[in-house]
Z-matrix of the N, CA and C atoms (Angstrom, degrees):
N
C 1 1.465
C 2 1.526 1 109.50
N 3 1.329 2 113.32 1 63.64
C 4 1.924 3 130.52 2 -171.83
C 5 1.321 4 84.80 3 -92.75
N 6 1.046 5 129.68 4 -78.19
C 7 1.226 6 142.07 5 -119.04
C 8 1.958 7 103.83 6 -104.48
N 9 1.282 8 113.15 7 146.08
C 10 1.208 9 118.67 8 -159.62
C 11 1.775 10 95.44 9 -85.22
N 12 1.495 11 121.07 10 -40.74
C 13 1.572 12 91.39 11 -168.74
C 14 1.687 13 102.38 12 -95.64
N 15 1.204 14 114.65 13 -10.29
C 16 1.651 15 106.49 14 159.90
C 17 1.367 16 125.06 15 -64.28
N 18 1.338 17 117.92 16 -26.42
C 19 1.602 18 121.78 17 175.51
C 20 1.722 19 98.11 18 -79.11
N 21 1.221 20 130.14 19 -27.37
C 22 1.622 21 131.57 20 164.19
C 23 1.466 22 109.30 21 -66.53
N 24 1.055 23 114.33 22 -65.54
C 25 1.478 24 126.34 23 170.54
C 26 1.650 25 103.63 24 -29.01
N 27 0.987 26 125.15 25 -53.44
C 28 1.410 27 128.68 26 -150.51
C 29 1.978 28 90.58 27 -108.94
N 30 1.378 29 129.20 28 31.42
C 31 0.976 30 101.78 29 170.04
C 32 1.420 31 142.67 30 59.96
N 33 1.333 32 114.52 31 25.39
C 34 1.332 33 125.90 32 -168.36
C 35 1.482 34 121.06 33 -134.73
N 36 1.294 35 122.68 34 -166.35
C 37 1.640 36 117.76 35 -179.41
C 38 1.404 37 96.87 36 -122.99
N 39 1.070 38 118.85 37 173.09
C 40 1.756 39 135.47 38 -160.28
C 41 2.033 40 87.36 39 -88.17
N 42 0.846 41 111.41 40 101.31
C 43 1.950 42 116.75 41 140.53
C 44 1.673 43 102.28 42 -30.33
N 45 1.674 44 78.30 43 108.31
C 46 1.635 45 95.91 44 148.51
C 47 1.888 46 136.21 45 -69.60
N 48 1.639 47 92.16 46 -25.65
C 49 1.452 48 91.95 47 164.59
C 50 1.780 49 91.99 48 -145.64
N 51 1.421 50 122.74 49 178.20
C 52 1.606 51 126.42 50 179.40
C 53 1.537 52 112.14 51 -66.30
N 54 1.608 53 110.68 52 127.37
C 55 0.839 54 132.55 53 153.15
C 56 1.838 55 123.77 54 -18.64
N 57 1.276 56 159.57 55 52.18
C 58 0.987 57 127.69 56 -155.44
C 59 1.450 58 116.28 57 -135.05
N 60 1.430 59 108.29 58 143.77
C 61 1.527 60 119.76 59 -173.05
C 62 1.820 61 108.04 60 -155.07
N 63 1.481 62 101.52 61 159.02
C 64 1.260 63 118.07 62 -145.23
C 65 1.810 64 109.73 63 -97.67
N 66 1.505 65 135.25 64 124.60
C 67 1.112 66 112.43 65 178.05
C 68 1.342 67 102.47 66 -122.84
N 69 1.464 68 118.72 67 144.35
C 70 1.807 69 119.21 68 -162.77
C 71 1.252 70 103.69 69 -67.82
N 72 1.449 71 123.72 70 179.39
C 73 1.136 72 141.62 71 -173.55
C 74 2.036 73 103.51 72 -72.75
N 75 1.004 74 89.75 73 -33.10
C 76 1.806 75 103.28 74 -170.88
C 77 1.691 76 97.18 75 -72.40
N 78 1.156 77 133.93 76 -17.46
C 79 1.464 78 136.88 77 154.88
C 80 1.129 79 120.85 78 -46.19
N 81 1.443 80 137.50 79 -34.94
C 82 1.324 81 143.71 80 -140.29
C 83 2.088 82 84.10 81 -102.78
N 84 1.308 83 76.52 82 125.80
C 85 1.790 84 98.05 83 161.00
C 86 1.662 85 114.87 84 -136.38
N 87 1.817 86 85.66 85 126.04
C 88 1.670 87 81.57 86 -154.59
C 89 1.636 88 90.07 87 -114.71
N 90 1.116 89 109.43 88 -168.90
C 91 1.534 90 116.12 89 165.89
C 92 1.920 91 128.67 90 71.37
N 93 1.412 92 84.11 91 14.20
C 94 1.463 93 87.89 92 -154.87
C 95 1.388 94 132.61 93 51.73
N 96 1.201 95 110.90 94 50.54
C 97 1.634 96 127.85 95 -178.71
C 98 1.207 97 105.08 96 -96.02
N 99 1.439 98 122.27 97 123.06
C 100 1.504 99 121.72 98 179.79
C 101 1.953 100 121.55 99 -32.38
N 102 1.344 101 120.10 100 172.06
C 103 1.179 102 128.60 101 167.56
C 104 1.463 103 111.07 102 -117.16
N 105 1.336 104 115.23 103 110.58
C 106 1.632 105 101.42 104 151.69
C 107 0.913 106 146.50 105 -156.27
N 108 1.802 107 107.42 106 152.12
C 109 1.491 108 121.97 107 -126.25
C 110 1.674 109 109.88 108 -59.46
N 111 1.117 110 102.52 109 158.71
C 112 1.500 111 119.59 110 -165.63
C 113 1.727 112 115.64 111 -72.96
N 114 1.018 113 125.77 112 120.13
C 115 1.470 114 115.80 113 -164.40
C 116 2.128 115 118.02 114 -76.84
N 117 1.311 116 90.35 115 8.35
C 118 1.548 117 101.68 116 171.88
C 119 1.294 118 103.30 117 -99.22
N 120 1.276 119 148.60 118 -27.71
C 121 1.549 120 129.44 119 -168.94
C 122 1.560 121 92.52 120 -126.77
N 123 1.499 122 100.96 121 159.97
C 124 1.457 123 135.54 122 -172.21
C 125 1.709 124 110.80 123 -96.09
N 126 1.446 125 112.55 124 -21.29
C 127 1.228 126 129.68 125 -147.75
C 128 1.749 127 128.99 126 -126.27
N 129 1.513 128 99.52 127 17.70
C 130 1.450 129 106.20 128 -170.12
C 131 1.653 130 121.51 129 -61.29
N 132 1.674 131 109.94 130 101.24
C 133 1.178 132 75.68 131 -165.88
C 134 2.507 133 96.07 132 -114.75
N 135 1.314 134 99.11 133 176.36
C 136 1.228 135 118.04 134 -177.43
C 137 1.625 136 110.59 135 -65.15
N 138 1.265 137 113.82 136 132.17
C 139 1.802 138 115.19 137 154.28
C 140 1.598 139 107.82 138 -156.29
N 141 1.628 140 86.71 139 128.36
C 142 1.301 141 110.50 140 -155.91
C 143 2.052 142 105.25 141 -80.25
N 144 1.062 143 112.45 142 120.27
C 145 1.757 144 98.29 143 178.73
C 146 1.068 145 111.05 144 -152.16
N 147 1.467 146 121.95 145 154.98
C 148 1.371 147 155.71 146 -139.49
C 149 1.666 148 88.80 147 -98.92
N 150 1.457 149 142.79 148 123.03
C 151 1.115 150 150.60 149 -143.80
C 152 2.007 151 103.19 150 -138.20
N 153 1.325 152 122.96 151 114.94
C 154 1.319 153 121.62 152 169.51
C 155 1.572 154 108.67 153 -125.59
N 156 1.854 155 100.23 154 146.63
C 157 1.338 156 116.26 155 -158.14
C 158 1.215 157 104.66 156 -112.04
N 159 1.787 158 127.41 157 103.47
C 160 0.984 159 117.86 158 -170.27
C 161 1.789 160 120.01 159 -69.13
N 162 1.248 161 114.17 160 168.26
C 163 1.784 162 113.90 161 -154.38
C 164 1.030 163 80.90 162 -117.05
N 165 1.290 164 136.67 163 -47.60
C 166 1.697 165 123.06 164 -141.36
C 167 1.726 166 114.22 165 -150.55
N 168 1.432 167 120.09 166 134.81
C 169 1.234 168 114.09 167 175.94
C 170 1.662 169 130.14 168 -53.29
N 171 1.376 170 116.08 169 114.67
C 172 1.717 171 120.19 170 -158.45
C 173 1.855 172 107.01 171 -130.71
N 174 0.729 173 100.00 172 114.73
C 175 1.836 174 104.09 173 151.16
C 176 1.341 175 141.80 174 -130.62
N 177 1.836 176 124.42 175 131.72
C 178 1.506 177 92.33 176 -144.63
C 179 1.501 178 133.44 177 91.09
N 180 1.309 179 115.89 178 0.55
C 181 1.282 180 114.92 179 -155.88
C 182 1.660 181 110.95 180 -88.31
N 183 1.368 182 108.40 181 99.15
C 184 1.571 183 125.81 182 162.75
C 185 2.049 184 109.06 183 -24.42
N 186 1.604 185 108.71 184 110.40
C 187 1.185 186 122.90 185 175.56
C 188 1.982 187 103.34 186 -30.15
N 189 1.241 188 103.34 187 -39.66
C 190 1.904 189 100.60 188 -161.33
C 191 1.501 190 94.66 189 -87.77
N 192 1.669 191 116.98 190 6.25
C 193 1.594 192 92.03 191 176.90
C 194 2.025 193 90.26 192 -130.53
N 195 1.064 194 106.70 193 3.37
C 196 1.442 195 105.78 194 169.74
C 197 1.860 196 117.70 195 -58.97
N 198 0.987 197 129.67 196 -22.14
C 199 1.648 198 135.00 197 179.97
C 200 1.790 199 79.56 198 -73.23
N 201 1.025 200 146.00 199 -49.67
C 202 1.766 201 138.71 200 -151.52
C 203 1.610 202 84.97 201 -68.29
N 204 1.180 203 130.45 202 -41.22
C 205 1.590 204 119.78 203 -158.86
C 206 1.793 205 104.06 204 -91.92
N 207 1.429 206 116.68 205 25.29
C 208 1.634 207 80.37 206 152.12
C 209 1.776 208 84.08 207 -164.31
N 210 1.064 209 129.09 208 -179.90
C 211 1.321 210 148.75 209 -163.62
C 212 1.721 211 125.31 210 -147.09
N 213 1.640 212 96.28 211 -0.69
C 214 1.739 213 84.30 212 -171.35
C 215 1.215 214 91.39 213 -170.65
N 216 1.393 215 113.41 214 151.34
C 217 1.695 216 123.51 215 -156.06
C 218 2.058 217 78.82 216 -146.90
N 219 1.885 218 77.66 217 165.46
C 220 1.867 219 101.90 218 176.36
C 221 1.415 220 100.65 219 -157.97
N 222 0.802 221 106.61 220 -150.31
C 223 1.654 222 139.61 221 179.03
C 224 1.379 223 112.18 222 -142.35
N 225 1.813 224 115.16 223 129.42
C 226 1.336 225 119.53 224 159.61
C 227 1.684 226 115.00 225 -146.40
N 228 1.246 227 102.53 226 168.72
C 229 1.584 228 98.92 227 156.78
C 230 1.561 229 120.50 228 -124.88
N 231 1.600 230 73.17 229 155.47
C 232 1.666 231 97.25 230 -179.78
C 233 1.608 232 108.88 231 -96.71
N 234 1.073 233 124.49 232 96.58
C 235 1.631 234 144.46 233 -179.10
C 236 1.699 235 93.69 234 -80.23
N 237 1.731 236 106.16 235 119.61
C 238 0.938 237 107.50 236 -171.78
C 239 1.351 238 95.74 237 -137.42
N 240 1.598 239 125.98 238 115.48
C 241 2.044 240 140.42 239 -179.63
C 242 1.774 241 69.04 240 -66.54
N 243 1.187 242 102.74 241 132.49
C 244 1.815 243 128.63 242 177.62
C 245 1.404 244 103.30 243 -107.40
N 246 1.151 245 116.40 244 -26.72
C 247 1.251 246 125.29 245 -167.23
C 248 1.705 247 108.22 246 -92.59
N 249 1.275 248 102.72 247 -47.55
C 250 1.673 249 115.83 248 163.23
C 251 1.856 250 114.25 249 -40.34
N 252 1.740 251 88.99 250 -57.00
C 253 1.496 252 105.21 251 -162.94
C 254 1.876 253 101.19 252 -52.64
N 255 1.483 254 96.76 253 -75.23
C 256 1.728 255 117.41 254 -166.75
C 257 1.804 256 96.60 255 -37.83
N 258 1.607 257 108.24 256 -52.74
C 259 1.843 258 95.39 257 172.93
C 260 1.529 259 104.00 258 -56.46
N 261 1.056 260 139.34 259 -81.47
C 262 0.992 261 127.54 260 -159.62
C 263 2.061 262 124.77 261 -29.00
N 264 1.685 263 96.38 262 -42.90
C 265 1.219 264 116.42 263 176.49
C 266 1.659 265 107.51 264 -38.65
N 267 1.547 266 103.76 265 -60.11
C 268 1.021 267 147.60 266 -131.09
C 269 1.735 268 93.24 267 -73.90
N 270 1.630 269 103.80 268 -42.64
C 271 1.435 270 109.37 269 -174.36
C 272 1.504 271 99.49 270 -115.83
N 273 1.421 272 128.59 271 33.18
C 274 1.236 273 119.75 272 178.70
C 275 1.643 274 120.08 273 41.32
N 276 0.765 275 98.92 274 55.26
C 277 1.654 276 123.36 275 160.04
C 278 1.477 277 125.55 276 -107.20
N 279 1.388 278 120.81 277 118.77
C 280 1.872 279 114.19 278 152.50
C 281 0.988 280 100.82 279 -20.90
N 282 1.482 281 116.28 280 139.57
C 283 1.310 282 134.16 281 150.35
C 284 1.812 283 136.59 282 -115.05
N 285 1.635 284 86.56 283 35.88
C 286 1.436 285 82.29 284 174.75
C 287 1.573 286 126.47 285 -71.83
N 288 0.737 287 120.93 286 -28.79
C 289 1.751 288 133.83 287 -177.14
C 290 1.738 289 89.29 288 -50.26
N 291 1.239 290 112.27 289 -39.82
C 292 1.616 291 89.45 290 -168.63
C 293 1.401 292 115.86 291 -104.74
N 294 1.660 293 110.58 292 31.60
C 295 1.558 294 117.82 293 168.10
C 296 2.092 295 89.48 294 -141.62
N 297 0.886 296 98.91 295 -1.19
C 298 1.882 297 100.62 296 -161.63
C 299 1.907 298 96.18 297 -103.73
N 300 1.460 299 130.18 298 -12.33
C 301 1.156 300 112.01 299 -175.74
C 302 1.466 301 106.13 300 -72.84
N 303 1.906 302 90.45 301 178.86
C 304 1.660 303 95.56 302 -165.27
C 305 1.190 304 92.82 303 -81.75
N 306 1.850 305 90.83 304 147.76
C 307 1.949 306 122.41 305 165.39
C 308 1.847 307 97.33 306 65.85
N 309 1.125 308 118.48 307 27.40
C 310 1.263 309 123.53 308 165.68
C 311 1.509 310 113.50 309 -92.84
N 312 1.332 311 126.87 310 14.15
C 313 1.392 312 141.95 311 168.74
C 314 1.410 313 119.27 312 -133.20
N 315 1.687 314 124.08 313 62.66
C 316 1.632 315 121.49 314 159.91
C 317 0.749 316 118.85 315 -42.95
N 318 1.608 317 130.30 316 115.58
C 319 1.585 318 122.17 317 148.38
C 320 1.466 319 115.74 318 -107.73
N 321 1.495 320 105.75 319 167.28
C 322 1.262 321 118.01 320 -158.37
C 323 1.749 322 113.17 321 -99.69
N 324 1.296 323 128.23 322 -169.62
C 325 1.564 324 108.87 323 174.65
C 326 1.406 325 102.83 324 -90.46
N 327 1.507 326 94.59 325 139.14
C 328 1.978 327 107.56 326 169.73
C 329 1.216 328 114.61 327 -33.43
N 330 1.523 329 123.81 328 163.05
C 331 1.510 330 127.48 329 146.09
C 332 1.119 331 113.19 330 -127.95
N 333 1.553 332 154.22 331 160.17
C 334 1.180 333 143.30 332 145.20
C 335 1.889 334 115.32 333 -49.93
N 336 1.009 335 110.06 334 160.51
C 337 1.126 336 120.68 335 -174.77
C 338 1.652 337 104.80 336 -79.88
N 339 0.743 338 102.07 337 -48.32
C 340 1.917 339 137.85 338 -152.21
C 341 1.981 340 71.28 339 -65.12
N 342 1.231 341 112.39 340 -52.62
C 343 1.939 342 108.68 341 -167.62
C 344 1.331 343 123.88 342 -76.67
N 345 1.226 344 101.93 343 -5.16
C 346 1.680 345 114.42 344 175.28
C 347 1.579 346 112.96 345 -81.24
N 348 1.436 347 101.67 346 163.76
C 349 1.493 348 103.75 347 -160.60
C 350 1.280 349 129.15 348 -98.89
N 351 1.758 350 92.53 349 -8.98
C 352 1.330 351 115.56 350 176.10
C 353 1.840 352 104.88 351 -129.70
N 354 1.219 353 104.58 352 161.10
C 355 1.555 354 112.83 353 -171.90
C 356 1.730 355 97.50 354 -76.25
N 357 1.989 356 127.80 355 144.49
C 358 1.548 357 118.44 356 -168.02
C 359 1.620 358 109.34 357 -40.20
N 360 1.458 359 125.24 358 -42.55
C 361 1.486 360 125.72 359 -165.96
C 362 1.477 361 98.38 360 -73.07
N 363 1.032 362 134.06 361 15.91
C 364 1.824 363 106.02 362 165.73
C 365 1.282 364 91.30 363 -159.64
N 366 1.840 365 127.64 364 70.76
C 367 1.407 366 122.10 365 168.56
C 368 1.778 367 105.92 366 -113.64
N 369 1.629 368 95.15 367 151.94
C 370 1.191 369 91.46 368 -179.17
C 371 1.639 370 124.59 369 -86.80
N 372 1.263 371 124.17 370 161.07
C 373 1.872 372 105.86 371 168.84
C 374 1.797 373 88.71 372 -171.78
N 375 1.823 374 91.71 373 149.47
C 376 1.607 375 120.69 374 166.58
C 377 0.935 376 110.85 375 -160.50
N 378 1.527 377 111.42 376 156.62
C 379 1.187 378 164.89 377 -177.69
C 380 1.450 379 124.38 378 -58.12
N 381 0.829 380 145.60 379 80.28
C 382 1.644 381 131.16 380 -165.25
C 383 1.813 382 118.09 381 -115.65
N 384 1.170 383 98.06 382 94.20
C 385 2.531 384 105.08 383 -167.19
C 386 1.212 385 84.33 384 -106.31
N 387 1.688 386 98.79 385 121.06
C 388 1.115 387 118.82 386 163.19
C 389 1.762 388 99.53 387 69.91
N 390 1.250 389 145.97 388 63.52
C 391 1.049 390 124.60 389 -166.38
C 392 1.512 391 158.95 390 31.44
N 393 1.769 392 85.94 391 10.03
C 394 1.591 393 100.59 392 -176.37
C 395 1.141 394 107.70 393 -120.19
N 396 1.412 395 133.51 394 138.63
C 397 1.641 396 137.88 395 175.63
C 398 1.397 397 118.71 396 -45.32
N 399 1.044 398 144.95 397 86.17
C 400 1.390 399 128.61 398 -165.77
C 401 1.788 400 111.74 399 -90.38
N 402 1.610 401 96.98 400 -14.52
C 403 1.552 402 104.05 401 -164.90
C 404 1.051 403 117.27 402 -162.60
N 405 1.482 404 125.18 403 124.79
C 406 1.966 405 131.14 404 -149.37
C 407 1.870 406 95.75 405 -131.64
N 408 1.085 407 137.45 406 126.94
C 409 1.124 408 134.79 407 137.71
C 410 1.307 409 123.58 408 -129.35
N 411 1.426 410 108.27 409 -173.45
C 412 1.548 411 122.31 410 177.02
C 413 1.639 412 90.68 411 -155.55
N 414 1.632 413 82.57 412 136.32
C 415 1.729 414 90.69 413 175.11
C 416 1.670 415 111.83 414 -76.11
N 417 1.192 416 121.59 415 -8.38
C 418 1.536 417 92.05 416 177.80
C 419 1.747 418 117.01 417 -74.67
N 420 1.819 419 116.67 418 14.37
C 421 1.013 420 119.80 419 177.01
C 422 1.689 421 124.72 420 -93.93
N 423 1.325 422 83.71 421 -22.76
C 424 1.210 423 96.49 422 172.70
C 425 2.274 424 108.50 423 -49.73
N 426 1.507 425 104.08 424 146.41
C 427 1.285 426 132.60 425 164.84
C 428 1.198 427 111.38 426 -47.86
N 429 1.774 428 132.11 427 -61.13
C 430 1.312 429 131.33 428 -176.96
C 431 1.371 430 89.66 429 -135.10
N 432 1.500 431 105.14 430 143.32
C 433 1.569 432 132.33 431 175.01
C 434 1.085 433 106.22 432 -68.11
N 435 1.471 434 125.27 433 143.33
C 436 1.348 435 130.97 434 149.09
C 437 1.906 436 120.79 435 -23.19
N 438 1.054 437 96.95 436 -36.27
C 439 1.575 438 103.53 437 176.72
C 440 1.380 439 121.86 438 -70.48
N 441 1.261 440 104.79 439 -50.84
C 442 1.895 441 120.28 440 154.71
C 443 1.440 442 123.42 441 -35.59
N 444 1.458 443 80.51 442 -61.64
C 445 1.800 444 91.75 443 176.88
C 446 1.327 445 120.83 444 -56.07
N 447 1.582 446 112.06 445 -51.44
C 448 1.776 447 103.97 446 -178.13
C 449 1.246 448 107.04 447 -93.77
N 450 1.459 449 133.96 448 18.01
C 451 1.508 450 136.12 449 154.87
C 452 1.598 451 107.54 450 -83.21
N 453 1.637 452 111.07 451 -42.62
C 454 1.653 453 118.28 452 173.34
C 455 1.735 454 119.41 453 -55.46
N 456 1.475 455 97.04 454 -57.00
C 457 1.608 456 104.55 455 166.53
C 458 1.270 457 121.00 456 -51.11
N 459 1.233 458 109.31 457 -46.38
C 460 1.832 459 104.12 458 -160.10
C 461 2.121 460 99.25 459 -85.82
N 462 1.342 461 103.26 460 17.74
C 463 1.339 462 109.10 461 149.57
C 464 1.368 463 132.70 462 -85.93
N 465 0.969 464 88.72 463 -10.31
C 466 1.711 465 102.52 464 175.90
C 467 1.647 466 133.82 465 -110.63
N 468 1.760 467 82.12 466 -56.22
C 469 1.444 468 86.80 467 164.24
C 470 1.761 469 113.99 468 -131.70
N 471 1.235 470 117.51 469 168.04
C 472 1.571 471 114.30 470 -163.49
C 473 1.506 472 91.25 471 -99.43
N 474 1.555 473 106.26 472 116.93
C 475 1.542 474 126.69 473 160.45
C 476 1.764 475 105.82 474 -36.60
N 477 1.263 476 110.65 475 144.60
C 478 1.508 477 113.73 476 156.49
C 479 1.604 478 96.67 477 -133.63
N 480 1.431 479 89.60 478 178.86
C 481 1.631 480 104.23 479 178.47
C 482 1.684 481 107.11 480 -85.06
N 483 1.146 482 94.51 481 125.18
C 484 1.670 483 121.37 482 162.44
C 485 1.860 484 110.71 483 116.70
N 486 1.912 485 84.53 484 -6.55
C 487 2.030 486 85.39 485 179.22
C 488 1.290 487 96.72 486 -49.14
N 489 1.538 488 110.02 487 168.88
C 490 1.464 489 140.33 488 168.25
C 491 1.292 490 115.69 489 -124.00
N 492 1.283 491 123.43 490 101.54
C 493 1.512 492 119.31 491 160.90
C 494 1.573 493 120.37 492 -80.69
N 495 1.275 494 142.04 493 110.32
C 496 1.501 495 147.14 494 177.19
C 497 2.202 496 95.04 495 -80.66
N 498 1.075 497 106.83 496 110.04
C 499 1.574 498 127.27 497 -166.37
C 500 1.308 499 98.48 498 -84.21
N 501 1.730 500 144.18 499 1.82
C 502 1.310 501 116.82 500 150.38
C 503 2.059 502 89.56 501 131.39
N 504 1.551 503 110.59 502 148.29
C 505 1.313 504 98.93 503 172.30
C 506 1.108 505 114.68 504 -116.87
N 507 1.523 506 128.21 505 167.53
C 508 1.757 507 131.96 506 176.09
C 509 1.367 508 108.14 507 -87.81
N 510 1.252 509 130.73 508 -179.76
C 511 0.986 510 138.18 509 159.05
C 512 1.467 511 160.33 510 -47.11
N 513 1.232 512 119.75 511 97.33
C 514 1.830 513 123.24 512 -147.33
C 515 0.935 514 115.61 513 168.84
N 516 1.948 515 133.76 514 -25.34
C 517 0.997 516 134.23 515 -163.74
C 518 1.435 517 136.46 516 -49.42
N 519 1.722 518 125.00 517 104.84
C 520 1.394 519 111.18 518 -164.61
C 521 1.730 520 97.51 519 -126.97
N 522 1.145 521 94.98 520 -177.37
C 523 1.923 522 114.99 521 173.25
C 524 1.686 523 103.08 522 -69.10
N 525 1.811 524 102.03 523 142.20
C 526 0.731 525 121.49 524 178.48
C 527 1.560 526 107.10 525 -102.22
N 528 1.667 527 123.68 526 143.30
C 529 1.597 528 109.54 527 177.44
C 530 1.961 529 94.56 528 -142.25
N 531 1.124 530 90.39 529 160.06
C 532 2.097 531 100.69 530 -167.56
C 533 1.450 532 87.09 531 -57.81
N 534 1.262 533 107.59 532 154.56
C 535 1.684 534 143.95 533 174.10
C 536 1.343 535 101.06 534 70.28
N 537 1.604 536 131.28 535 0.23
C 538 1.485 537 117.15 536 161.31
C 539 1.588 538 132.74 537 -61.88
N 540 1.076 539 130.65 538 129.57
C 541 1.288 540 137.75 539 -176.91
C 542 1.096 541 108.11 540 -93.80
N 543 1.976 542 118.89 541 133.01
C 544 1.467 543 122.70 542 171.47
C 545 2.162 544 102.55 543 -125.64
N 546 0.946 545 74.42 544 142.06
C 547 1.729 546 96.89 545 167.47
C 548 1.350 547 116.97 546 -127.02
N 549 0.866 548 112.04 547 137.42
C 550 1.854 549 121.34 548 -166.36
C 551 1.834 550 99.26 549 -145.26
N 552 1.490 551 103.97 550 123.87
C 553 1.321 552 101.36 551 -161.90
C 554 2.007 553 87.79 552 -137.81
N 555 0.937 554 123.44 553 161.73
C 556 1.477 555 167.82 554 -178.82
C 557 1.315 556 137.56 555 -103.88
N 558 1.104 557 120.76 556 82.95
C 559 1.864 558 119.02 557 -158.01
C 560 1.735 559 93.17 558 29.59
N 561 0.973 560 115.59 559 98.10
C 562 1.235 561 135.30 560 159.22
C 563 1.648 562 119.94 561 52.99
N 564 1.644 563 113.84 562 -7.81
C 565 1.308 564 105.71 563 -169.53
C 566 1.901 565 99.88 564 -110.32
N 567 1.089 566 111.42 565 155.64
C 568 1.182 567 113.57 566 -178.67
C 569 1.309 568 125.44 567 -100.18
N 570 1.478 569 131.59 568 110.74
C 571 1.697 570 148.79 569 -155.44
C 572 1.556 571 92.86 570 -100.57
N 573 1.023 572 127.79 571 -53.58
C 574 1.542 573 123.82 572 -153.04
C 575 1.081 574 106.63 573 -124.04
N 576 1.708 575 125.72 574 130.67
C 577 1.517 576 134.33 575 172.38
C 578 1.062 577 119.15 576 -160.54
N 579 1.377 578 118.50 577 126.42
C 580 1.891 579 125.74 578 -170.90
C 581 1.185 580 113.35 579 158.64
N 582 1.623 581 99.13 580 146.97
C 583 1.644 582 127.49 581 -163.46
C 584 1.658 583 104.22 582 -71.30
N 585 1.774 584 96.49 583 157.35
C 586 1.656 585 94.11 584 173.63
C 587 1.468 586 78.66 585 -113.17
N 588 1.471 587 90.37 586 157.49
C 589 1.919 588 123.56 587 174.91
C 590 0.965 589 104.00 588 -142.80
């Protein structure tokens, strides 16, 4: 809930501070290795987000010194059982299980920061299922900056090197179904690509 017309999109009110919750290490699907879908939910659907790789161990970390703690951004998604989540909502339950299962977090290959064309707060990235755009942002739209965010987090918990924070998606979010194809690209170059089964 970053982004102003996805928090509309989704029926909701604007976050007073970031949204945030935790997905295990066993989430991460790397390599462009297929996804496939989970045989408990009906409802898997796609959100496309702008991905930073923290560099250095931080806690506490002051917004004007947060750019020192990471060096390299991607693209991933956040695969979220919708159907899992809204029950859970529904009976006041955590809902990590239905953003926390395994390989329910693709990421794409790193870039340095330093090689991008725009500074992290105003980069571009989309979505492409099945060959069609489903989903366009730029982080300077996002609600809270990348800087916010890993100054907000590292209030809680202490950053190490190699965490991944996924910074929130824009607007587009739909269901995922087997033999669909996603591409997820980065000021114009493409990091992430692979079939669901």
């Amino acid at each position: 809930m970053n982004y102003r017309a996805h928090v509309e999109e989704m029926g909701k009110t604007f976050p007073a501070e970031p949204v945030i919750f935790l997905k295990p290490e066993t989430a991460l699907l790397q390599k462009n290795r297929p996804f496939f879908l989970p045989d408990f939910s009906n409802d898997v659907e796609y959100e496309l987000e702008v991905v930073v790789r923290i560099g250095k161990l931080g806690k506490c970390i002051s917004p004007k010194f947060a750019p020192t703690y990471y060096d390299e951004l991607t693209v991933g998604i956040d695969f979220t059982a919708r159907d899992i989540q809204k029950n859970a909502i529904r009976l006041g339950h955590p809902w990590d299980v239905a953003k926390g299962f395994d390989n329910a977090a693709p990421i794409g290959d790193f870039r340095s920061k330093s090689t991008l064309p725009h500074t992290a707060d105003h980069l571009n990235f989309h979505l492409l299922l099945n060959d069609e755009q489903v989903q366009t942002g730029n982080t300077a739209d996002m609600i809270f900056g990348i800087d916010e965010l890993i100054s907000k987090i590292s209030q809680y918990y202490t950053l190490k090197i190699g965490d991944l924070i996924f910074t929130g998606t824009p607007l587009g979010v739909g269901k995922v179904g087997i033999g669909d194809h996603l591409q997820a690209f980065l000021e114009g170059e493409k990091l992430l690509d692979f079939y669901v089964r």
